[in-house]
C-alpha positions in Angstrom: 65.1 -75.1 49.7 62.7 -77.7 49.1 58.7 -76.7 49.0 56.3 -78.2 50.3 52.2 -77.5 51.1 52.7 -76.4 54.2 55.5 -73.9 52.8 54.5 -70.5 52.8 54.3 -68.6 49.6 56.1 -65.5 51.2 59.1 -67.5 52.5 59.4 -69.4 48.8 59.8 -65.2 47.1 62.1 -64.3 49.6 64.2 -67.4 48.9 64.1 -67.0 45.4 62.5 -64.6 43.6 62.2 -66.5 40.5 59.7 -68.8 41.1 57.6 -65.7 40.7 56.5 -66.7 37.2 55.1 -70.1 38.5 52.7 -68.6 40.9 51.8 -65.5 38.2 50.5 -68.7 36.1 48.2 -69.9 38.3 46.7 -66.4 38.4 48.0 -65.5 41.8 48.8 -61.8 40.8 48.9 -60.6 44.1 52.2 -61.7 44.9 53.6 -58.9 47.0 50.1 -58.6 49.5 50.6 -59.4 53.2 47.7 -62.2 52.8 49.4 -64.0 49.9 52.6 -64.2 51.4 51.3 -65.7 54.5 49.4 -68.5 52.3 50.9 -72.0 52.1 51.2 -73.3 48.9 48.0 -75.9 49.3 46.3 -72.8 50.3 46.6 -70.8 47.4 46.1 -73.9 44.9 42.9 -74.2 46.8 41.9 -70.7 46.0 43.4 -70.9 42.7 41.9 -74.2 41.5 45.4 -75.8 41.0 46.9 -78.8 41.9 49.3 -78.2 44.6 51.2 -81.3 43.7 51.8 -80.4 40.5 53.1 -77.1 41.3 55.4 -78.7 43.8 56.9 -80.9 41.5 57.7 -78.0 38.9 58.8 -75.7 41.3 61.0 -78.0 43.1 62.1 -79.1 39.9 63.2 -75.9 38.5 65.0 -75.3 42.1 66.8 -78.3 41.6 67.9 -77.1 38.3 69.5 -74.3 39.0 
């Protein structure tokens, strides 16, 4: 899987639950609620205050890894 902005946050946990830690980072602690999961990734960097490419690179990275 490859993550993009657009990728939705819920579709990135039920791929692989391990990128868990990345989000819980950011401060996105509400991981498992219905309105997180349908979030893209840009979207919740937006709420979050982070950059969304960063956080693509690391978690695409880490995939990549594995």
């Amino acid at each position: 899987m490859v993550i993009t902005k657009e990728t939705l946050i819920g579709e990135i946990l039920d791929a692989d639950r391990t990128v868990a830690p990345f989000f819980l980072e950011m401060g996105m602690h509400c991981l498992g609620c219905p309105a997180s999961r349908n979030e893209t990734v840009e979207e919740a960097c937006m709420v979050h205050g982070v950059d969304a490419d960063g956080l693509i690179k690391k978690i695409n990275e880490y995939l990549a890894g594995k």
